[in-house]
C-alpha positions as CSV (number, residue, x, y, z in Angstrom):
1,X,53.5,-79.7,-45.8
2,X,56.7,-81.9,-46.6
3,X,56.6,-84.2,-49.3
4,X,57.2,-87.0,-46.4
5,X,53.5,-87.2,-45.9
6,X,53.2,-89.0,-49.3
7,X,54.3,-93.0,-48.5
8,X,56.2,-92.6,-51.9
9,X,58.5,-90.4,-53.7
10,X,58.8,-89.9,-57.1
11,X,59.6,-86.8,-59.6
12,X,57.0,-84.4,-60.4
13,X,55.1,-85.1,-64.1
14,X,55.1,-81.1,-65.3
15,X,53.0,-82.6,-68.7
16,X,50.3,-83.8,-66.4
17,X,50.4,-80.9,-64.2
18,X,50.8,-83.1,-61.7
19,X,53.5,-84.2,-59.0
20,X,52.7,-87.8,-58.8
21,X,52.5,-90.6,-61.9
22,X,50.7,-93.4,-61.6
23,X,49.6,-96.2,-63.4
24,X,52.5,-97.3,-65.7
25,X,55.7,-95.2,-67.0
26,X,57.5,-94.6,-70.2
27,X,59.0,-98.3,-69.7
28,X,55.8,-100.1,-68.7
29,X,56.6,-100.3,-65.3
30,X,53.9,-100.2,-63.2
31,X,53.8,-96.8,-60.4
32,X,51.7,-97.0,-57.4
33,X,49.0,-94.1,-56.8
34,X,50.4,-91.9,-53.9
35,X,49.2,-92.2,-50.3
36,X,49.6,-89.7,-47.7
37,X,48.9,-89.9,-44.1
38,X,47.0,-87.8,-41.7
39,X,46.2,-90.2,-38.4
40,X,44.9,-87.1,-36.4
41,X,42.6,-86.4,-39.1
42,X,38.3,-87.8,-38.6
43,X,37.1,-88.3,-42.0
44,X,33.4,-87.8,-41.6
45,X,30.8,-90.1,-44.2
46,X,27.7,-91.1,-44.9
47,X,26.4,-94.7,-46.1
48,X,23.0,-93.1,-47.1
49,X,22.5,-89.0,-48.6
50,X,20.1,-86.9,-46.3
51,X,22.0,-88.0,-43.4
52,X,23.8,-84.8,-42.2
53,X,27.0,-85.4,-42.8
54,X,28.3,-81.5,-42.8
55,X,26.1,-80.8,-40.2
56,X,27.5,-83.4,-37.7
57,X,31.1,-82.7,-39.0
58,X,30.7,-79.2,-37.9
59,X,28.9,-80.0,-34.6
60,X,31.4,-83.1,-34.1
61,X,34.4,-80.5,-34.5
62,X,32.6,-77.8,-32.1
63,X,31.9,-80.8,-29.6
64,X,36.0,-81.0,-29.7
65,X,36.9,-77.6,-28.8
66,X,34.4,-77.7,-26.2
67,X,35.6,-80.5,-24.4
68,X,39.2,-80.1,-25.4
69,X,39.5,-76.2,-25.4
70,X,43.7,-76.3,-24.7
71,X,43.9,-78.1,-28.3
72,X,43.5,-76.6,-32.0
73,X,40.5,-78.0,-34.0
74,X,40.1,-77.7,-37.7
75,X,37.1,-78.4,-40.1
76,X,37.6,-79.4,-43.5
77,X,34.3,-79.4,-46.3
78,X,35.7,-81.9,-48.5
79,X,32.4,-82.7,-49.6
80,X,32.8,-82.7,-53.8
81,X,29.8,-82.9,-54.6
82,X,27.9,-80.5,-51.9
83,X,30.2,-77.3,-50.3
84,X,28.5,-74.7,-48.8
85,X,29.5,-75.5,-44.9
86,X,30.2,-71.7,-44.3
87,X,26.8,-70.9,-45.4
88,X,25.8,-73.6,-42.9
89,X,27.8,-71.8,-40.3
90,X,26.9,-68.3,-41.1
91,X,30.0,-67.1,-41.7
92,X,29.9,-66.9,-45.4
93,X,30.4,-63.0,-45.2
94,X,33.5,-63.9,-43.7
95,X,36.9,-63.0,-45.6
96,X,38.4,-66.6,-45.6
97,X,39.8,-68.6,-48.4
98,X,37.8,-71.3,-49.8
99,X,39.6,-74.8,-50.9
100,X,38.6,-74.2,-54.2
101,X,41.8,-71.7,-54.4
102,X,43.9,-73.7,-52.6
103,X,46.5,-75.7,-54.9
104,X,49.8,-77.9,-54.0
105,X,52.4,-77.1,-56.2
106,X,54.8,-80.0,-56.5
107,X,52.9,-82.4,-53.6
108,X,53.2,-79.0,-51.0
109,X,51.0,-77.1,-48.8
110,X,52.1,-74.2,-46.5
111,X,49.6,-75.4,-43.7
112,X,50.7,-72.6,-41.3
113,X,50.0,-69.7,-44.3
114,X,47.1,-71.7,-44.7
115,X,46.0,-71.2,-41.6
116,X,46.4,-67.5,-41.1
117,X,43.7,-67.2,-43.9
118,X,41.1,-69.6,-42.6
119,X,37.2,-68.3,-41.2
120,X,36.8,-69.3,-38.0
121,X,33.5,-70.5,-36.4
122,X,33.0,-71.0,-32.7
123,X,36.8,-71.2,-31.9
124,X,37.2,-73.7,-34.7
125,X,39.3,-72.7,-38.0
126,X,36.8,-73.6,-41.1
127,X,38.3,-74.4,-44.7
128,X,34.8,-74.4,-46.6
129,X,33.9,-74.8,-50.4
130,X,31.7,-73.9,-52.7
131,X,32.3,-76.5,-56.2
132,X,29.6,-74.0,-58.3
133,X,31.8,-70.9,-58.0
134,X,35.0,-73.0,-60.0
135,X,36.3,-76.5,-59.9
136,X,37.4,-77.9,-57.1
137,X,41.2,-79.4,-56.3
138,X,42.2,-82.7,-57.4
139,X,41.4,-85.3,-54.8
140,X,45.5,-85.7,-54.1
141,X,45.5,-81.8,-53.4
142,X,42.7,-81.9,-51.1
143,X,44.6,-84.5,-49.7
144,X,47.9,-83.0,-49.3
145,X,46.1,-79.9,-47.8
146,X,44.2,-81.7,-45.1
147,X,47.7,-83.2,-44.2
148,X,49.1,-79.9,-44.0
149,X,46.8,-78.6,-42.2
150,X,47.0,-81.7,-39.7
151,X,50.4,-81.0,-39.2
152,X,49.4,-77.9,-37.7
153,X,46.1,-78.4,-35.8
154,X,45.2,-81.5,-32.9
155,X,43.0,-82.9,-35.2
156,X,41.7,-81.9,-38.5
157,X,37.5,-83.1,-39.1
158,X,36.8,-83.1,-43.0
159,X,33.4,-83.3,-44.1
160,X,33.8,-86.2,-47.2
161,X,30.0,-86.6,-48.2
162,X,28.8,-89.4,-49.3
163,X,31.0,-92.6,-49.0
164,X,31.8,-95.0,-52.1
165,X,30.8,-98.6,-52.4
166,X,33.4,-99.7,-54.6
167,X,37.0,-100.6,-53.5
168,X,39.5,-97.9,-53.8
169,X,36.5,-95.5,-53.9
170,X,34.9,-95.6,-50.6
171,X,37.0,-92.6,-49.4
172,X,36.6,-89.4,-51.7
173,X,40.4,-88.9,-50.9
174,X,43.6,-90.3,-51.3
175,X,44.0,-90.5,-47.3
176,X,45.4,-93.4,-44.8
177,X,45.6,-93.9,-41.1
178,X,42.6,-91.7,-40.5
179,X,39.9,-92.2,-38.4
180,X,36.6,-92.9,-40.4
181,X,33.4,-92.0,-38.8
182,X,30.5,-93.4,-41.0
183,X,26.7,-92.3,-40.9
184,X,24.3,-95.1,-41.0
185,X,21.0,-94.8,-41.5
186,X,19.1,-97.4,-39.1
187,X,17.0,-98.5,-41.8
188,X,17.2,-102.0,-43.7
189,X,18.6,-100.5,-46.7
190,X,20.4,-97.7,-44.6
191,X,22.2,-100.8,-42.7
192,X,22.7,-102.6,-46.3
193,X,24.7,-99.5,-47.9
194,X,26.6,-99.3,-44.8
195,X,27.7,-103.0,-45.2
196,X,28.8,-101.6,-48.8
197,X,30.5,-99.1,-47.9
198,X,32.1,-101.1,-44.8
199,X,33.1,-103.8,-47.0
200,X,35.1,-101.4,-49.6
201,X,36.5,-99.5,-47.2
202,X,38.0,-103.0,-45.3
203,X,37.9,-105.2,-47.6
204,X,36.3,-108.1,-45.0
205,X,34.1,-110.2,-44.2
206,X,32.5,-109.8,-40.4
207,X,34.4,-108.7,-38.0
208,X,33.7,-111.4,-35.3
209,X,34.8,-114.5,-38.0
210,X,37.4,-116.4,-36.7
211,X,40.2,-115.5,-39.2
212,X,39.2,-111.9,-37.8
213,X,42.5,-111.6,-36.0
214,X,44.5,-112.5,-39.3
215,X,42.5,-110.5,-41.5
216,X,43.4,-107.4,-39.5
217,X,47.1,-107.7,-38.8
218,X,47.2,-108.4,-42.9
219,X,45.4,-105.2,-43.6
220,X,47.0,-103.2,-40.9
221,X,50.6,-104.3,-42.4
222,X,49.4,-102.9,-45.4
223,X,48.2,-99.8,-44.8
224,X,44.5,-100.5,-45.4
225,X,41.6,-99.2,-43.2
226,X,40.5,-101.4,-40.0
227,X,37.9,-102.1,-38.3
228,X,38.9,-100.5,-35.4
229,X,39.9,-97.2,-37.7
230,X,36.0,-96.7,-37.9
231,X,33.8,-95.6,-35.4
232,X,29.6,-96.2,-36.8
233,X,26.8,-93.4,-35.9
234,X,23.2,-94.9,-36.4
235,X,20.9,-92.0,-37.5
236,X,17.4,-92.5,-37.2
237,X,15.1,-91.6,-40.0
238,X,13.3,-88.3,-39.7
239,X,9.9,-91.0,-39.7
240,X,11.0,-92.4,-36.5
241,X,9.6,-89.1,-34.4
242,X,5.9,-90.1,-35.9
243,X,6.3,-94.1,-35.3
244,X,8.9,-96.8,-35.0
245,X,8.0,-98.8,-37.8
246,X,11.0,-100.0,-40.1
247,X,13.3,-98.3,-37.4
248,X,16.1,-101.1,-37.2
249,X,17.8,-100.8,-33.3
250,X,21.2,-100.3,-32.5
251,X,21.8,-103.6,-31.6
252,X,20.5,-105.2,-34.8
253,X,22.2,-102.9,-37.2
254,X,25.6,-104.0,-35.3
255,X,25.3,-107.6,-35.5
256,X,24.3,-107.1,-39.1
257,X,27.4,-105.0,-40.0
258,X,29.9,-106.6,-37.8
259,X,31.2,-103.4,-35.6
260,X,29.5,-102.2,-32.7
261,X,27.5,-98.8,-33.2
262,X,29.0,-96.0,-31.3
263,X,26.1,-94.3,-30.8
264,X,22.8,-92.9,-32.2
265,X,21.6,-89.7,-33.5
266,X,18.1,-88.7,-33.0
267,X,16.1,-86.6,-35.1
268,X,16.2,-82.7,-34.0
269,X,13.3,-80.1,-35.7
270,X,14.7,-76.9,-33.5
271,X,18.6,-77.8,-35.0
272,X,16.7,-78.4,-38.5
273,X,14.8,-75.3,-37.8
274,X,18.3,-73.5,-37.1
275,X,20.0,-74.6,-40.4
276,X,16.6,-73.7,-42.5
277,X,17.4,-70.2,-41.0
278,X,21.2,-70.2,-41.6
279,X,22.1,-68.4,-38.3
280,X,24.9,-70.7,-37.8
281,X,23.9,-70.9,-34.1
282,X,24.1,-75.0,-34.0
283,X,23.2,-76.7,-30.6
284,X,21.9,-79.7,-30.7
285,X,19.2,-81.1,-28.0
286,X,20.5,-83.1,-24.9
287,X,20.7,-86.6,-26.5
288,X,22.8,-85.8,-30.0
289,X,24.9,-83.7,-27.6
290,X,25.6,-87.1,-25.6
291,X,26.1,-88.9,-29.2
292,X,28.3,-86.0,-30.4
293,X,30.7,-86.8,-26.7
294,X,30.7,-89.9,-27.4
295,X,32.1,-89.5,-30.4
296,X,34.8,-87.0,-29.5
297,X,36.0,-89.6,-26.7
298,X,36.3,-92.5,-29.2
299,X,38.3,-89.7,-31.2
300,X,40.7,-89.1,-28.3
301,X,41.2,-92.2,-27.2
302,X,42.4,-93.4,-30.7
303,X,44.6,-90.6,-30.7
304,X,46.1,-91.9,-27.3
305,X,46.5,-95.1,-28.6
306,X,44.2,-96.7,-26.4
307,X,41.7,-99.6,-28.1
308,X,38.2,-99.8,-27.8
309,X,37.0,-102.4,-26.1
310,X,34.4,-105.0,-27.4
311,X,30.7,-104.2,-26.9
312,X,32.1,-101.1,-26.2
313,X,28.8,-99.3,-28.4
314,X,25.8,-97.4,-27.1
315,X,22.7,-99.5,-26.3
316,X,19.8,-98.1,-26.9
């Protein structure tokens, strides 16, 4: 990676160990945190734990090479507080590096070295973790990596975990111009968290106010994340097989939060069944598969520049 991917320059800080300062310098003046770019990056999140967050990142990034088998696809477990994806997968016999040994010495990654050493998992190139083996990078080296490594691959998918509800902590990493695909439970307090986690990561109020227009060109002039950077996957609970009741429908958890819900993901005992057993063999039944399409299609659109259109969400 080339230190252009950071919006700022500055000289490395060897007593910190680290190639960025921030906060304030030896004269007081004030140095802006570093932000570095990946737009072909998905940055995969969850409003609620227990969602499935690596296991829809991984089938999200295997959906991709299926339907786009010409292009390069990359997965990311950027999860800090979870790892494991290649023992989800099943290739955790494999002989690939893990992220916990990857480091950026000053701001740099060698994203085509890096790739020579990655596992790969049904034609997809898997950087996995594991944070109870040794610590795991600093959120700007994940960072830099995952631009590194988009500078290599079509698009790079990284697993984040569990989103923030606090402003400047909503995203585990240091990352801008992504797209942000958040999980949402479709449960009142599922729907609340989301409007949390929607909220820090925008900074808004609802998206169909009339100042909505202003809001965005403001935000998108300064680099924050919009509206139209995040696509919203409703999960139903694992309840809603048994009975419907406090299932909240697409349509009502997308008036409440403001941004039309992409689609839904139903609940699925022979994929559970599959990652109890740690095969790796993921499919998922007929209507996640259509979800998981969806998905991918909002992804390549973005990345053609194209804009969805209102209403544009699944119905259900």
């Amino acid at each position: 990676m080339n230190t252009h991917q950071s919006e700022q320059v500055a000289r490395p800080n060897a007593a910190a160990n680290v190639p960025y300062r921030s906060g304030a310098d030896s004269f007081g003046v004030p140095c802006p945190s570093p932000v570095y770019r990946a737009p072909n990056a998905a940055i995969v999140l969850s409003a609620s734990g227990g969602l499935g967050t690596s296991t829809f990142a991984a089938l999200l990034a295997q959906t991709l090479h299926g339907l786009y088998d010409d292009r390069d696809f990359a997965l990311v477990d950027a999860d800090l507080s979870g790892g494991g994806l290649d023992v989800l997968l099943g290739v955790e016999s494999e002989l690939g590096v893990l992220l916990n040994a990857v480091t950026a010495p000053l701001g740099e990654v060698d994203g085509a070295a890096l790739r020579r050493r990655l596992t790969t998992w049904d034609g997809v190139d898997v950087l996995s973790s594991r944070p109870w083996i040794c610590p795991m990078p600093q959120d700007w080296e994940i960072a830099v990596t995952v631009c590194a490594l988009a500078e290599i691959y079509d698009m790079v998918v990284v697993d984040a975990g569990r989103a923030g509800y606090s402003p400047g902590e909503a995203i585990p990493l240091p990352l801008k111009g992504s797209a942000m695909i958040l999980l949402v439970e479709l449960s009142v307090l599922g729907t609340v968290r989301a409007q949390a986690c929607i909220e820090a990561l925008t900074g808004r109020g609802s998206r169909r106010s009339s100042d909505h227009r202003a809001m965005l060109a403001n935000r998108t002039a300064s680099g924050t994340v919009t509206e139209d950077d995040i696509a919203l996957v409703g999960v139903l609970p694992p309840t809603a097989r048994a009975s419907a009741r406090g299932v909240i429908g697409v349509d009502e958890a997308a008036e409440y939060l403001g941004i039309d819900v992409l689609c839904s993901i139903q609940p699925d005992a022979r994929l559970c069944a599959e990652i109890l057993e740690g095969t790796g063999l993921l499919k998922p039944n007929r209507a996640n598969a259509k979800a998981l399409r969806t998905v991918a299609s909002w992804l390549d659109a973005r990345r053609a520049g194209s804009v969805r259109p209102a209403g544009s969400g699944e119905r259900r």
